[in-house]
Each structure stands twice: as C-alpha cells, then as structure tokens.
FIGU-757109 format. One record per atom (N, C-alpha, C): residue number from 1; residue in one letter; atom name; x, y, z. Coordinates in steps of 0.1 Angstrom, whole numbers. Layout:
+-----+---+----+-------+-------+-------+
|   k | r |  a |     X |     Y |     Z |
+-----+---+----+-------+-------+-------+
| NUM | A | CA |     X |     Y |     Z |
...
+-----+---+----+-------+-------+-------+
***
This chain:
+-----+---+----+-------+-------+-------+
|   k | r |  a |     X |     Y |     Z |
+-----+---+----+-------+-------+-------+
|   1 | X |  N |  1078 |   778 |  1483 |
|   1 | X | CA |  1080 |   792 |  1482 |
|   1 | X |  C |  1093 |   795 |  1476 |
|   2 | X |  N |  1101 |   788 |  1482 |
|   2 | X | CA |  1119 |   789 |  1475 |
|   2 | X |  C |  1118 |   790 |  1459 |
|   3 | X |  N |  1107 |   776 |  1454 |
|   3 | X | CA |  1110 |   775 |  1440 |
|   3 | X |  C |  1104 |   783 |  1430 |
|   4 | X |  N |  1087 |   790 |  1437 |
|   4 | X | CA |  1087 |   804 |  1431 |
|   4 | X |  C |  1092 |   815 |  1431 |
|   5 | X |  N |  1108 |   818 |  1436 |
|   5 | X | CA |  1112 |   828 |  1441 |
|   5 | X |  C |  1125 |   827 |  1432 |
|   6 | X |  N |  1125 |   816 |  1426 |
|   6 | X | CA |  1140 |   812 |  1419 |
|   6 | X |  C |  1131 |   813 |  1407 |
|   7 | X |  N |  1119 |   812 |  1404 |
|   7 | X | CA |  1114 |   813 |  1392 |
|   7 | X |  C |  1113 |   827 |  1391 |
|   8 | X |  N |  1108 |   832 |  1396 |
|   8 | X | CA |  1104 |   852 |  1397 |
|   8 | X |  C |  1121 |   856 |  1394 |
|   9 | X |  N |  1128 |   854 |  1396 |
|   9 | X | CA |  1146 |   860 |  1395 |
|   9 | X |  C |  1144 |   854 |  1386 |
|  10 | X |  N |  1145 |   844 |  1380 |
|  10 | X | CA |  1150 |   840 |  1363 |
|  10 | X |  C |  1142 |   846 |  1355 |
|  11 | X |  N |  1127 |   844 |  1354 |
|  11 | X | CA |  1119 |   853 |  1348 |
|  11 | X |  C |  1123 |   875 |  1345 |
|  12 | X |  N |  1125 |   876 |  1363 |
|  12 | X | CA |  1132 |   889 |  1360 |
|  12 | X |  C |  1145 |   891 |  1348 |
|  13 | X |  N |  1153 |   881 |  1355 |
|  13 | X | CA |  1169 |   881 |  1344 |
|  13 | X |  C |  1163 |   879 |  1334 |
|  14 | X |  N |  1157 |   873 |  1328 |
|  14 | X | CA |  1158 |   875 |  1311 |
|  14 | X |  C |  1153 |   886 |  1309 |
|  15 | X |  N |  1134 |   893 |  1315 |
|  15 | X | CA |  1132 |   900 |  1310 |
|  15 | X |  C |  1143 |   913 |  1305 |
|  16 | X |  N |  1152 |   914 |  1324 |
|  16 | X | CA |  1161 |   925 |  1319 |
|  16 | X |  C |  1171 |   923 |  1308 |
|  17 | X |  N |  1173 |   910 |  1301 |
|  17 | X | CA |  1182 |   906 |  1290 |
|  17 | X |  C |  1177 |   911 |  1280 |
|  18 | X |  N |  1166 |   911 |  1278 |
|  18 | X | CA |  1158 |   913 |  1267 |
|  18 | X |  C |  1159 |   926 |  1265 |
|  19 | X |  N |  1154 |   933 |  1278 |
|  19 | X | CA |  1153 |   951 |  1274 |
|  19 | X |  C |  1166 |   956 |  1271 |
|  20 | X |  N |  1177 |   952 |  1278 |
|  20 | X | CA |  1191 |   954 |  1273 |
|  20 | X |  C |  1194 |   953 |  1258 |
|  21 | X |  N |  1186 |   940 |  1256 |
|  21 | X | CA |  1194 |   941 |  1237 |
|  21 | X |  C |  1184 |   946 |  1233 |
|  22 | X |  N |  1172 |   947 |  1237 |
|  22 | X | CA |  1160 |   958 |  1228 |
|  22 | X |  C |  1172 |   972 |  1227 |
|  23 | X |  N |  1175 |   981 |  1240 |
|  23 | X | CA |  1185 |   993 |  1237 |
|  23 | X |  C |  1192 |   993 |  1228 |
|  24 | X |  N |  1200 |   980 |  1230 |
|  24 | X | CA |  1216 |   985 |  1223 |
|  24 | X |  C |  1212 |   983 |  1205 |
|  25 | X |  N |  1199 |   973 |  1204 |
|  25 | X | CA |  1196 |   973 |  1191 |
|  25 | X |  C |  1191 |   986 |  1185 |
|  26 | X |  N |  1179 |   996 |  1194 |
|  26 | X | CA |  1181 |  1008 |  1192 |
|  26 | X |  C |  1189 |  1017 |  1191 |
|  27 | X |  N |  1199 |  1017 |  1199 |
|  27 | X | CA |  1208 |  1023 |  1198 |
|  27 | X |  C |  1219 |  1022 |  1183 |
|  28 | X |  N |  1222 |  1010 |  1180 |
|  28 | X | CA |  1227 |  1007 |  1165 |
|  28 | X |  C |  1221 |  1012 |  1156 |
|  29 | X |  N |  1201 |  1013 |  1155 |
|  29 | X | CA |  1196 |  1017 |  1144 |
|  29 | X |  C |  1196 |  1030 |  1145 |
|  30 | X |  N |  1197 |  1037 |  1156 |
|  30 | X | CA |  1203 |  1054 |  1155 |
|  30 | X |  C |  1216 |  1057 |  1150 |
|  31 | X |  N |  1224 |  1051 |  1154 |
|  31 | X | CA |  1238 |  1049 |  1145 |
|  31 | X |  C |  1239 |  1050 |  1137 |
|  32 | X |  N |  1232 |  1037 |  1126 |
|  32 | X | CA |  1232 |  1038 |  1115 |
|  32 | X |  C |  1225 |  1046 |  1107 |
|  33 | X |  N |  1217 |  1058 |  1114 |
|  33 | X | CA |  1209 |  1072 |  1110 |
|  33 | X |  C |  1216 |  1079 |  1107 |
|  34 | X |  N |  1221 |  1080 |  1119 |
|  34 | X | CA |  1234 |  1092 |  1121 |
|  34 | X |  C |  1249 |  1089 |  1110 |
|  35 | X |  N |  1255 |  1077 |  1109 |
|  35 | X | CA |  1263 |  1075 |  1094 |
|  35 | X |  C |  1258 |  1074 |  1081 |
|  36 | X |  N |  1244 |  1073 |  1081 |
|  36 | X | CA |  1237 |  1071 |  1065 |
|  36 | X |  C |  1233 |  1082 |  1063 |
|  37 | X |  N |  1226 |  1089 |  1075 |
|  37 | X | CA |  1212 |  1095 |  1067 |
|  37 | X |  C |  1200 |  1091 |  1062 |
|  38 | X |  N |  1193 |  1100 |  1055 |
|  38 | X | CA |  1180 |  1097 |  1046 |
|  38 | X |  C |  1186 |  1082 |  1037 |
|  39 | X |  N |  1196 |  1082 |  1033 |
|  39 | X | CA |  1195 |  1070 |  1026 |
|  39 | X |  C |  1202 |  1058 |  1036 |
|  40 | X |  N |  1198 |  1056 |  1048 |
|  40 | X | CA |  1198 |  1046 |  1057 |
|  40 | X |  C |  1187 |  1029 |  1054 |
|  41 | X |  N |  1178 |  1035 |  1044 |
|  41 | X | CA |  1163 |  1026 |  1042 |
|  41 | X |  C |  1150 |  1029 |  1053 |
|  42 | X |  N |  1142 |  1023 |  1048 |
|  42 | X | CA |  1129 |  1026 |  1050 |
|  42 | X |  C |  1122 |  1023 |  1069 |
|  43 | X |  N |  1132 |  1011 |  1068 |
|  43 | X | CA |  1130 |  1007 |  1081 |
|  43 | X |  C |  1139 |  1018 |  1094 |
|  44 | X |  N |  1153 |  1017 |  1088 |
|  44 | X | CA |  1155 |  1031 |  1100 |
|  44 | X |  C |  1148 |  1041 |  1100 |
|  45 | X |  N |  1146 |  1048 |  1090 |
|  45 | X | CA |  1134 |  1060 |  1092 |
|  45 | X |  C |  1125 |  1060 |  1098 |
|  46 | X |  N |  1121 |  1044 |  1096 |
|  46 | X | CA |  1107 |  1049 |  1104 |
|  46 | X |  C |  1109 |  1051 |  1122 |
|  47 | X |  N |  1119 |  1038 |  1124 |
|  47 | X | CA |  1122 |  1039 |  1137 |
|  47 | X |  C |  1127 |  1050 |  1141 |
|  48 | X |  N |  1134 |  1061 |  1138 |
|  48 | X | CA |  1131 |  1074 |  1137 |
|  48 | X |  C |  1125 |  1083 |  1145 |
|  49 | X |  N |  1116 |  1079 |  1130 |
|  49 | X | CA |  1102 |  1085 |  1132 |
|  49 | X |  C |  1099 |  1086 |  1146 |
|  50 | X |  N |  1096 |  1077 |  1148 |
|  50 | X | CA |  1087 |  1067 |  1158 |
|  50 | X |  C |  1095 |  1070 |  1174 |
|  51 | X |  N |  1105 |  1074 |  1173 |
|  51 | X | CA |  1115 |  1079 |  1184 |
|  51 | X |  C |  1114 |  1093 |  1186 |
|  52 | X |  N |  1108 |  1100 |  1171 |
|  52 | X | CA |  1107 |  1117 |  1171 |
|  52 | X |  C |  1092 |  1119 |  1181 |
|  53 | X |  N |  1084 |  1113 |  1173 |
|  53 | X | CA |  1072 |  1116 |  1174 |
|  53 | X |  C |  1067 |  1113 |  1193 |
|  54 | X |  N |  1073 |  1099 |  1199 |
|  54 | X | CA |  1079 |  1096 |  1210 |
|  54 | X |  C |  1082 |  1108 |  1220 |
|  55 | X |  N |  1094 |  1113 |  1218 |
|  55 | X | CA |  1099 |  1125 |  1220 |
|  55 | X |  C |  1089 |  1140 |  1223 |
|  56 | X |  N |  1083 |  1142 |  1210 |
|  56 | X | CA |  1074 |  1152 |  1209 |
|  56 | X |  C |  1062 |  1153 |  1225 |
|  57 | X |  N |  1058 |  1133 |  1226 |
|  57 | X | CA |  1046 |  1134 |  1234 |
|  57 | X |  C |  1051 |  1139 |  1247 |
|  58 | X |  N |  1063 |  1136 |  1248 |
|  58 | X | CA |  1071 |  1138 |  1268 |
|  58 | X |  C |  1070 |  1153 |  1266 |
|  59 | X |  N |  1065 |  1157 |  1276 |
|  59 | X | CA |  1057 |  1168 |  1279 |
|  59 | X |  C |  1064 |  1174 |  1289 |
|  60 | X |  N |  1068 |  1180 |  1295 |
|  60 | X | CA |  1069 |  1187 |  1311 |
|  60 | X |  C |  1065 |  1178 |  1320 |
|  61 | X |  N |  1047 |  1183 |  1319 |
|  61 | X | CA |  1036 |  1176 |  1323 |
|  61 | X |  C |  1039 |  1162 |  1327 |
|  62 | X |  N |  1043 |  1155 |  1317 |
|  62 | X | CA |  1043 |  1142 |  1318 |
|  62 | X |  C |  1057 |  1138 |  1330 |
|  63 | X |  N |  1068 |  1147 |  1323 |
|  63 | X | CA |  1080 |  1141 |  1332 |
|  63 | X |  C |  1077 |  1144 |  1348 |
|  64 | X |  N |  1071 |  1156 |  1351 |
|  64 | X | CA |  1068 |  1157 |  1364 |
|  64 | X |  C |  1057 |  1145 |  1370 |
|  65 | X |  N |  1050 |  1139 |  1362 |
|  65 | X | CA |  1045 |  1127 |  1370 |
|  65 | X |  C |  1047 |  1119 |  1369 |
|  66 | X |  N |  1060 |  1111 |  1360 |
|  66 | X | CA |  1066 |  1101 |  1363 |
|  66 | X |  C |  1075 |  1105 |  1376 |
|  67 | X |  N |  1084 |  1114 |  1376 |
|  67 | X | CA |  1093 |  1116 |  1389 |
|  67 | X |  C |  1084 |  1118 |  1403 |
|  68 | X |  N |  1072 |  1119 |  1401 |
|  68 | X | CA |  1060 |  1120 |  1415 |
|  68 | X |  C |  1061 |  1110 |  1412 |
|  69 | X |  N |  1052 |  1102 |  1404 |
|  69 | X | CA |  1054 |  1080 |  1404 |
|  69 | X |  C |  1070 |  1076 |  1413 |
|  70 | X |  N |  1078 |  1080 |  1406 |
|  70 | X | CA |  1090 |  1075 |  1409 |
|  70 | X |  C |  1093 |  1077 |  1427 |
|  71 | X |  N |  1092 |  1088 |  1425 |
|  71 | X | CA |  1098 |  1091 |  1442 |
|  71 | X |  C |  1084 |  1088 |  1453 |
|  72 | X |  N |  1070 |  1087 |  1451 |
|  72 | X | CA |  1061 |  1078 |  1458 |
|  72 | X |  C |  1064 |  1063 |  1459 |
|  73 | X |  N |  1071 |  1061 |  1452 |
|  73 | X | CA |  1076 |  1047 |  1449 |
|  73 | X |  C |  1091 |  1047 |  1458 |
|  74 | X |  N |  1096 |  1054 |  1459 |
|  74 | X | CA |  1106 |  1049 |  1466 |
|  74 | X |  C |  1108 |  1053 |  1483 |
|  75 | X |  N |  1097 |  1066 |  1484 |
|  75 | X | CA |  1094 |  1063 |  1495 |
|  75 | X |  C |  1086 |  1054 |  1503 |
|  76 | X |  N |  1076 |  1050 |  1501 |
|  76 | X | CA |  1068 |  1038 |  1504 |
|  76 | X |  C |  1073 |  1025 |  1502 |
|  77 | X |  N |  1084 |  1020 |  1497 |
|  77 | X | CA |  1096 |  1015 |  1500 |
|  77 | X |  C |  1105 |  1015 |  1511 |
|  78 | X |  N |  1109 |  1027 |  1509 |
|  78 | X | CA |  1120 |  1032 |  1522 |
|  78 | X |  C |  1106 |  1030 |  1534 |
|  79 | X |  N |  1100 |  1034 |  1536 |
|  79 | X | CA |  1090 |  1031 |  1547 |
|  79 | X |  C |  1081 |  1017 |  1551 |
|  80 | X |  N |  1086 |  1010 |  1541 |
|  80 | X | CA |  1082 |   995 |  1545 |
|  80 | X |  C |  1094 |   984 |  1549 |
|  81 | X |  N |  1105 |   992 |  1548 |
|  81 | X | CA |  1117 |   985 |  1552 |
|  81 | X |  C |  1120 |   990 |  1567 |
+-----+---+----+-------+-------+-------+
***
C-alpha cells in the first residue's frame, strides 16, 4: 500500500508540473499579444481567441456552481476529518 501511495504523489507532482508550465506558457503567449498585437502571428491569435471565446462561456450561472461544487467539496471534507 506504501508503494501505491508513493506512486499516486509522484504521479500527482508531475501532473501539477505540467499544469504549472501549461500557465506560465499561457501566460507568455498573452504577453506576447499584449507587446505585438495583431501582428504577433497566427498562432497567438488564435490562442486568443480561444481564451475570448472561453471567457464569453463563464456565465454567472456557471461561476455560482462551481463555488457550490467547491464549498460541497470542502465541507464533506472538513466533515470526514
């Protein structure tokens, strides 16, 4: 049980490595939006895009039932401890 438990933590660490440089690589290609502009190329734009359009779907709606997800979640937590 020890050595699936040291597997589950390594497997977590990288994923969280991964989504870390997923951001900051996001974050660079906004960057370079924001110092270029329209003439940044084809690929920033779209990612962009794709960040606008993103944007557009979060709703009210939506945010209020992730923060109900969220805080059901950390109650039933706090209550299993």
């Amino acid at each position: 049980m020890n050595r699936f438990s040291d597997l589950m933590s390594s497997v977590q660490r990288v994923f969280r490595q991964v989504t870390e440089t997923g951001f900051v690589f996001l974050g660079f290609v906004v960057l370079v939006y924001l110092l270029l502009g329209e003439h940044s190329g084809d690929f920033v734009i779209s990612v962009i895009a794709n960040i606008s359009v993103l944007v557009n779907v979060i709703t009210p709606q939506v945010l209020g039932a992730v923060g109900l997800g969220l805080a059901l979640i950390v109650l039933t937590k706090n209550r299993s401890e």
